[in-house]
C-alpha positions as CSV (number, residue, x, y, z in Angstrom):
1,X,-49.4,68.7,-5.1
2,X,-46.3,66.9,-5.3
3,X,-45.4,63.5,-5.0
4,X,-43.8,62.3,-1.8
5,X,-40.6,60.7,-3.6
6,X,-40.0,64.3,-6.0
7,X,-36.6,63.7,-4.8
8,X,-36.2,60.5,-6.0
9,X,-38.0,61.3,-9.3
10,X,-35.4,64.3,-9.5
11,X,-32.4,62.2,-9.0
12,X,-33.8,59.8,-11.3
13,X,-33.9,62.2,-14.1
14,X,-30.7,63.5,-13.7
15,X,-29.1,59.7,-14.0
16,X,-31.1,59.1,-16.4
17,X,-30.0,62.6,-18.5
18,X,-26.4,61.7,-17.1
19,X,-26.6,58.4,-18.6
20,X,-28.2,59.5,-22.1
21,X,-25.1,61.8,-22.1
22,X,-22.6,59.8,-21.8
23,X,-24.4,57.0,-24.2
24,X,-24.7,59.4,-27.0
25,X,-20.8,61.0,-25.9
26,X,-19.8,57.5,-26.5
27,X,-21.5,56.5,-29.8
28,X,-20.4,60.0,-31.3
29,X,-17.1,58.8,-30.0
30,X,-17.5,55.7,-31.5
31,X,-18.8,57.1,-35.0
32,X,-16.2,59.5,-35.2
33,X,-13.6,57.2,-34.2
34,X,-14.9,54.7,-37.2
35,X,-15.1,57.7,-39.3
36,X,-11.6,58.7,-39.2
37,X,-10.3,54.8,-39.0
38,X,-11.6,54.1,-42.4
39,X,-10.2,57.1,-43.5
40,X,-6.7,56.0,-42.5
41,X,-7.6,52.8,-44.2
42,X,-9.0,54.0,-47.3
43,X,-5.9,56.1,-47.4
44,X,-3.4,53.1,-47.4
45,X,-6.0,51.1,-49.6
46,X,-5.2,53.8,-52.3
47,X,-1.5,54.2,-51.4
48,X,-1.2,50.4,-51.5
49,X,-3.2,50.5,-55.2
50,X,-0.8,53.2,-56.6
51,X,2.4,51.2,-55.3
52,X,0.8,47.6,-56.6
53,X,0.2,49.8,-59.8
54,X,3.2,50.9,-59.9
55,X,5.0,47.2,-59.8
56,X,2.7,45.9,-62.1
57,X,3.3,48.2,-64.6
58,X,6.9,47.5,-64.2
59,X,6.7,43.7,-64.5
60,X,4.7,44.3,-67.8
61,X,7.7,46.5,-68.9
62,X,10.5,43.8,-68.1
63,X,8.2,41.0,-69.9
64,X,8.0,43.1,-72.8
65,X,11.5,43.6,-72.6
66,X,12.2,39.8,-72.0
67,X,10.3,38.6,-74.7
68,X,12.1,41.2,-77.7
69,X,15.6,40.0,-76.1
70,X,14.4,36.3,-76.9
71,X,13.5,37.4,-80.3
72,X,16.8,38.8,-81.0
73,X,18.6,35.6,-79.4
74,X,16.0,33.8,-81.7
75,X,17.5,35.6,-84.6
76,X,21.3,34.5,-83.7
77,X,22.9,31.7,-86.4
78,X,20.1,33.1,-88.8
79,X,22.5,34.0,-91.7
80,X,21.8,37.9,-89.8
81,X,25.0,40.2,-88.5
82,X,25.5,37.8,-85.3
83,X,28.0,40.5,-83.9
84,X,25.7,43.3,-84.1
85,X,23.0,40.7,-82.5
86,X,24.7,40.1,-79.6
87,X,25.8,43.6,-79.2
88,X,22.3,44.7,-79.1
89,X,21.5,40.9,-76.8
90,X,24.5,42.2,-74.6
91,X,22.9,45.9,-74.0
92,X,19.2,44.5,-73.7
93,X,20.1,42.1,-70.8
94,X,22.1,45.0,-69.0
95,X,19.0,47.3,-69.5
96,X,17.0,44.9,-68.2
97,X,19.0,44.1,-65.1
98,X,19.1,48.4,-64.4
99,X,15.6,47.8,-64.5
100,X,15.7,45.0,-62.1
101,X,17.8,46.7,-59.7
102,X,15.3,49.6,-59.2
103,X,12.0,47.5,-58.1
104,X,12.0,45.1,-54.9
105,X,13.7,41.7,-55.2
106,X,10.3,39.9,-54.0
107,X,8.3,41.9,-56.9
108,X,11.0,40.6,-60.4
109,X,11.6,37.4,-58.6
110,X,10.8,35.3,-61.8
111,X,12.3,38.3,-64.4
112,X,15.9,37.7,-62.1
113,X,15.5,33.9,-62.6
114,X,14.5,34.4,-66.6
115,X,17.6,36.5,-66.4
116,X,20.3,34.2,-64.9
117,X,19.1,31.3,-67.1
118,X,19.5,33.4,-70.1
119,X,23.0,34.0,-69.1
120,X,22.9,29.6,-69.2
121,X,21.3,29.5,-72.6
122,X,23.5,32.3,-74.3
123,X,26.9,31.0,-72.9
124,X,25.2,27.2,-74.8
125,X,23.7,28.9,-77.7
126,X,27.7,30.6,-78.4
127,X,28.8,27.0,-77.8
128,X,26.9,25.4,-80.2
129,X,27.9,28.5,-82.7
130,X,31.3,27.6,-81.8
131,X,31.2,23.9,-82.0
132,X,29.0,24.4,-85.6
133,X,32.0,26.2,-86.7
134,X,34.2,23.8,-85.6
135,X,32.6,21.1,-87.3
136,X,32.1,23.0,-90.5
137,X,36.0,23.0,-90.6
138,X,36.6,20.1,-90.0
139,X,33.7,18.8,-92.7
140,X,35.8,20.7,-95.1
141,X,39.2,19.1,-94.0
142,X,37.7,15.5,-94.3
143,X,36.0,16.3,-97.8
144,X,39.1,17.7,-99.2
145,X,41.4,15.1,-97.2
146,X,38.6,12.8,-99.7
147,X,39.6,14.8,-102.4
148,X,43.4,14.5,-102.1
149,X,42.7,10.8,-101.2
150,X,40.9,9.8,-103.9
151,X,43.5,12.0,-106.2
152,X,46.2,10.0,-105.0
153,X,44.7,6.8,-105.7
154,X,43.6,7.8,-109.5
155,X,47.7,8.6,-109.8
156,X,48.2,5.6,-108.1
157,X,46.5,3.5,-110.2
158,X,47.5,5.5,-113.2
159,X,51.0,4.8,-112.6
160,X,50.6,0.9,-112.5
């Protein structure tokens, strides 16, 4: 016996198999699609890690470096070899700005601005050397200009 409508129950089944097909074609689709996007992605996650890695590592470096070339500047007008200081000051800071040249402006932003106001503060720290000096000098001038004054006046006053 066979049903009356075994052509539509036949057709049925085969859109019904069609459409199971293509639903599960299109979720493997979709899986494997997911699958290989979060690969890409995990891919650039670690690429991006190693490259921030990288940079940090760096800006640890030049902050290290930054801080032992404001120990040495620290150690200027200490009594120490000042020329040898700021040989050694002279040959940090152009270490430092190699250093700067090699990693990405936006990534040594703050190092660059550390850098140009050191440039301010050594050219002032020389002046006030300088100007020390300069006073020193002239200290000694007035208290032997004193001297010689008050010499005078004993003679002066000798002679009377």
């Amino acid at each position: 016996m066979r049903a009356q409508n075994q052509q539509a129950i036949t057709t049925g089944y085969f859109k019904f198999f069609a459409f199971l097909l293509a639903s599960v074609s299109i979720g493997v689709l979709i899986y494997f699609s997911f699958m290989r996007t979060s690969e890409v992605e995990i891919n650039r996650i670690v690429e991006q890690t190693a490259e921030y890695s990288r940079v940090h590592v760096r800006q640890i470096e030049l902050t290290n470096r930054i801080d032992e070339l404001y120990h040495y500047i620290s150690l200027l007008n200490t009594g120490r070899n000042d020329v040898h200081l700021m040989n050694a000051i002279s040959r940090r800071k152009q270490e430092i700005i190699s250093m700067m040249s090699d990693v990405n402006n936006r990534d040594v932003r703050l190092h660059q601005q550390l850098m140009s106001q050191m440039a301010v503060f050594l050219n002032l720290k020389d002046e006030i050397r300088h100007v020390s000096i300069e006073e020193d000098l002239v200290r000694a001038d007035l208290l032997q200009c004193i001297e010689e004054n008050r010499q005078a006046t004993r003679r002066i006053n000798i002679r009377r």
